[in-house]
N, C-alpha and C positions, 0 to 999 in steps of 0.2 A: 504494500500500500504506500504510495507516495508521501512523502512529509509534505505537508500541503504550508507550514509554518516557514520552512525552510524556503519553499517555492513562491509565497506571497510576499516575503520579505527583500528576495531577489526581484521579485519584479517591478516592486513602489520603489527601491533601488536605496531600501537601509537595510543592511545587513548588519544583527547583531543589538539594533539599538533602536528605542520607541523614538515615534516622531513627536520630535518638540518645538513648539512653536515661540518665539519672540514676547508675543504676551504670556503665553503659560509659564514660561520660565521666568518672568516679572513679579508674577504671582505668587508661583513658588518660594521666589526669593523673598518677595516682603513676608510670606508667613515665616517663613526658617529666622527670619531677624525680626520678625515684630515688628511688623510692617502696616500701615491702615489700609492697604488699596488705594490709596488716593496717589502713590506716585507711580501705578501702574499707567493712569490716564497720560499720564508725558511723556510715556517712553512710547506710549499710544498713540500720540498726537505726532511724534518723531517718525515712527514709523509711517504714519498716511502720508505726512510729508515728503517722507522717502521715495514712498513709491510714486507718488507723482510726479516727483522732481527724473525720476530713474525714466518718467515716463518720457517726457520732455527731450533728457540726454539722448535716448536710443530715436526719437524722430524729430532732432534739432533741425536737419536738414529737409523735410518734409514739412518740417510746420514753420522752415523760414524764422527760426529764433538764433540763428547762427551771427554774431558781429560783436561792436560796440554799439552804444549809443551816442549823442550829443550831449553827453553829459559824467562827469564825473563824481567820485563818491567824495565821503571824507577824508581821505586819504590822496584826492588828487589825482587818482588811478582813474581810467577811462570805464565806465560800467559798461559788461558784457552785457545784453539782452535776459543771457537766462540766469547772471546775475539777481534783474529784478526782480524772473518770475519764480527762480529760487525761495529769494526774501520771503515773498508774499504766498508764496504757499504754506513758511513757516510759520509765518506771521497770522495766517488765516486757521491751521489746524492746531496752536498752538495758543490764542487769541480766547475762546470759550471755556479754556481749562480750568476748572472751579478755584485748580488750588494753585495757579502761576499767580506771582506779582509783576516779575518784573522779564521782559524780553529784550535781549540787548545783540543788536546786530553789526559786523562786522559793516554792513552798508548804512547805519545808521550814525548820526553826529553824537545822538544822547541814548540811553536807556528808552526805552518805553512802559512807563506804569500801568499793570493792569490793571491791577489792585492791591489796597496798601496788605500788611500781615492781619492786620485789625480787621478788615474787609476777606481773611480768608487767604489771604497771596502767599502761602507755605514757600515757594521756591522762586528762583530766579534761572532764568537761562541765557544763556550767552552761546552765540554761534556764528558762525562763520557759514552762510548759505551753500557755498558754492566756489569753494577755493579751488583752484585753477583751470578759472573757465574760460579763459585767453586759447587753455590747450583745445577746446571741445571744437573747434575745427579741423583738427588733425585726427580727432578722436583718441584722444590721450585720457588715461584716468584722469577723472577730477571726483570730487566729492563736499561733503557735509560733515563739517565738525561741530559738535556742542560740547557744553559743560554744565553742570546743575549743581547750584547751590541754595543751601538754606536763605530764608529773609526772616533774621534772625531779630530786626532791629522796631519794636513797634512804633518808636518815635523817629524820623528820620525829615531834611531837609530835600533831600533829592533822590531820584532813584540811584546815582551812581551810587551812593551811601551803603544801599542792601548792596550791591554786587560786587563791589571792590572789597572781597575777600581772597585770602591766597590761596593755593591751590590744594592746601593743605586740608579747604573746608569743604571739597567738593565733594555730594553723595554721589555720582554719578559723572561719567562723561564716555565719548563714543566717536566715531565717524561713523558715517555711510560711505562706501566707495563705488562710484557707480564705472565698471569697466567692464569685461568680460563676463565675466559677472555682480550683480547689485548684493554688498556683501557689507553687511549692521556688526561691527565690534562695538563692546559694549564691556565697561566694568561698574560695579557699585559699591567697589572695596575689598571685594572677596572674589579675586583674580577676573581674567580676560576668557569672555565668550564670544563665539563668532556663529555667526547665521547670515544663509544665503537666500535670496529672496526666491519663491519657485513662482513661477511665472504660473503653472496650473492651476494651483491653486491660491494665487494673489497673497501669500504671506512669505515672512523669514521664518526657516526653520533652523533649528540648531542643529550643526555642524563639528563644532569642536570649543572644550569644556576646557576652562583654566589652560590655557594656551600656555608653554613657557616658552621664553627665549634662546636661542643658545646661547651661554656664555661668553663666547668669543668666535667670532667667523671673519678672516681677512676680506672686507668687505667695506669701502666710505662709499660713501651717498652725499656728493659737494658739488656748487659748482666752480669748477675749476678754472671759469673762464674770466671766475676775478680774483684769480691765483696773485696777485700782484698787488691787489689793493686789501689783501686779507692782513693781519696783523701777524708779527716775525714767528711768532710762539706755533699760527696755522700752517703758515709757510714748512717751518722745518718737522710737525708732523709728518705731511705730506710727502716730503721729500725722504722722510724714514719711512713713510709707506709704501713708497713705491723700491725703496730698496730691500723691504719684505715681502714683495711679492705679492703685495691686495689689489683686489679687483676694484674698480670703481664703478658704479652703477646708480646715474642721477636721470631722475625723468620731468622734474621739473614743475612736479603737483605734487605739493606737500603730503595730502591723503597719499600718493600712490607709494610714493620713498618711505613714507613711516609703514606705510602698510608690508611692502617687502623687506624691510630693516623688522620687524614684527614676527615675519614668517620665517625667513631667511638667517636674519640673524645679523649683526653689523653694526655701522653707526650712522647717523644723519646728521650731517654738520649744515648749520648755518650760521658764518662768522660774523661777526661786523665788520664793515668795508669804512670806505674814507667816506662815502655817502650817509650811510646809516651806523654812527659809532658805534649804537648800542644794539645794532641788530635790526632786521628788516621786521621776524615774524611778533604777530600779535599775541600778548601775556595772556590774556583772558579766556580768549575761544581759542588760540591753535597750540602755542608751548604747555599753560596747562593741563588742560585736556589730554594733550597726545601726551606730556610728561607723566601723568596718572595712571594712564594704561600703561604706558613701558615699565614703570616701577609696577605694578599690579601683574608683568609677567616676567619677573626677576629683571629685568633690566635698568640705566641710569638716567636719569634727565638732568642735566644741566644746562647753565646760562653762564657762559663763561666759568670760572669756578664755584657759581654758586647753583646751589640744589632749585630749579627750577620752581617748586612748590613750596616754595619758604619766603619767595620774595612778597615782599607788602607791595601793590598794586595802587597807585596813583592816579590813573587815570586808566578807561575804558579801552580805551585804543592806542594803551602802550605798547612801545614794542622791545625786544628782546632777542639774543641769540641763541641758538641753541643746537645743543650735542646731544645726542638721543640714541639709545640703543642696547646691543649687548655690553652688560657691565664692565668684561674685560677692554672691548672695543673703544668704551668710553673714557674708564680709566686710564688707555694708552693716551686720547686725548690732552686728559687732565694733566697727564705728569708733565708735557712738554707746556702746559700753560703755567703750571706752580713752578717750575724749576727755571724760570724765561727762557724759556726757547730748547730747552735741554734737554735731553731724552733721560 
C-alpha cells in the first residue's frame, strides 16, 4: 500500500515539515512570549504591503511605473515612480492599524502621527519603502526595510520624540526582498526567520527557522569604485583582502548585499567618503534594522567602531556607516580601524 503521507508531502513540495504561514508564526510567537495579538496586525499590514509592492516590481514595465519623477525627496535624491507608490501603499495598509502611533518614512521630511500612546498608538514604524529603486530598470533586487519600536513616551512634543530611540529598543524589524523570488526576513528578538511568498496561494510561508551566519567567509560586499575617497584605515583592509584571496561581491541595493552577506556569509561595508563623512546609509530604517537581524543570526553590526544599536539617534534621517556581517568578517574590519590603518 503506498505511503500516501510520504507522496502528498512531495507533491505540495514540503518535505518533512508542516506549512507555516507569516501570520501563524506571529501568533505563535506572541503566545510563546506573552504577547496580546495586537502586534500581529503590523507585521499584517507589512505583509499586504509586500505583496503589493512585489506586485508592482514584477509588472513595472507593463504598468509604465519604471523612471524618476520631477521631483525630489528629502534627501535631494530624485524620487523613483514606485518610490511613491511604495510609500503609499505602506502608508495606506499600515495607516488603520488600531495600535500604530507613529509612521516614519525614508520619503518623508517629518514622522507622521497617527495616534498619540494615550489614543492607543503602542508602536512606531520606520521604513525605508523601496530602497534601491534606481536599480528596478535593470531588474536588480530592491526591497523594503522597517523597524518597530515601542511609543513609550505619553507626554511628548513631536512625533520624532516617540521614535528616536536606539536600536537597542527595537521589538521587531525585517526586509522584504523583492527579486527572484518575494522573500519577508523577519526577527523579534528571538533569532532570524525567513518566508517566501507563494504566488498560489497569495501568502509567505516559512522556509527557514533561526537562520545563523557563518562565522567567517572570505567575502566584502563594497563599492570599490570610491576606493580613493574611502578613509586610510578602509583602504588598507582592502588591500589585505585582496592579498587573502576574498571574493568581492556588490550589487548595489542594500536589501540584496545584506540579504547575500545573511545567507552566504561575509561583510557589507559602507565607509564614509569625503562627500558623506559620517556615512551615506540611514540610522533608523536601514543600519538598525538590518544591524538587529545580523546580530539576531550570530553576526556584527557596526558604524565605524561603534556597535550600530547603541548609538542615540538625533534626528530621523541621520545617517551612518556601516560594517555588517559575519562576526569574524567584521572583526577583521574593526582591527584595521582600532589599530589606524594596521592589521
Amino acid at each position: 500500500m503506498p505511503d500516501y503521507t510520504v507522496t502528498t508531502t512531495r507533491y505540495l513540495g514540503f518535505a518533512d515539515q508542516n506549512l507555516t504561514t507569516l501570520q501563524s508564526y506571529i501568533l505563535a510567537e506572541e503566545d510563546d512570549h506573552g504577547g496580546t495579538g495586537d502586534f500581529s496586525w503590523i507585521i499584517s499590514g507589512i505583509s499586504l504591503a509586500g505583496r503589493a509592492i512585489a506586485n508592482k516590481v514584477r509588472r513595472a514595465r507593463i504598468d509604465d511605473v519604471i523612471g524618476g519623477l520631477d521631483s525630489s525627496n528629502v534627501h535631494g535624491e530624485e524620487q523613483q515612480k514606485l518610490d511613491i507608490i511604495a510609500n503609499e501603499f505602506i502608508m495606506r495598509c499600515l495607516g488603520d492599524r488600531a495600535d500604530i502611533g507613529v509612521l516614519a518614512s525614508e520619503e518623508g521630511e517629518t514622522p507622521t502621527i497617527i495616534r498619540s500612546p494615550k489614543e492607543g498608538g503602542k508602536y512606531c514604524v520606520a521604513f525605508d519603502p523601496l530602497d534601491g529603486s534606481s536599480n528596478i530598470d535593470v531588474s536588480v533586487g530592491v526591497g523594503t526595510i522597517f523597524s518597530i519600536l515601542k511609543s513609550d513616551h505619553e507626554d511628548f512634543d513631536d512625533a520624532e520624540q516617540l521614535i528616536l530611540q536606539p536600536g537597542t529598543k527595537q521589538v521587531a524589524a525585517g526586509y522584504i526582498l523583492y527579486g527572484s523570488s518575494v522573500i519577508f526576513v523577519l526577527t523579534t528578538g528571538h533569532g532570524v526567520d525567513m518566508f517566501v511568498l507563494d504566488p498560489a496561494i497569495g501568502t509567505f510561508v516559512q522556509v527557514a527557522s533561526k537562520l545563523k551566519m557563518p562565522d567567517e567567509k572570505k567575502i566584502y560586499s563594497i563599492n570599490e569604485a570610491y576606493y580613493d575617497k574611502f578613509p586610510a584605515e578602509y583602504q588598507n583592509y582592502l588591500q589585505w583582502a585582496h592579498k587573502n584571496d576574498y571574493s568581492a561581491r556588490y550589487i548595489g541595493s542594500m536589501v540584496a548585499d545584506v540579504h547575500r552577506t545573511l545567507v552566504k556569509g561575509g561583510v557589507f561595508i559602507y565607509p564614509p567618503t569625503g562627500v558623506h563623512r559620517k556615512g551615506k546609509l540611514r540610522l533608523m530604517y536601514e543600519a538598525n534594522p538590518m544591524g538587529f537581524i545580523m546580530e539576531q543570526a550570530g553576526g556584527l553590526a557596526y558604524a565605524d567602531t561603534d556597535r550600530i544599536m547603541d548609538i542615540e539617534p538625533e534626528a530621523l534621517h541621520q545617517r551612518c556607516s556601516v560594517i555588517m556581517g559575519s562576526k569574524g568578517e567584521v572583526e577583521n574590519v574593526l582591527r584595521f580601524l582600532r589599530n589606524g590603518g594596521e592589521s
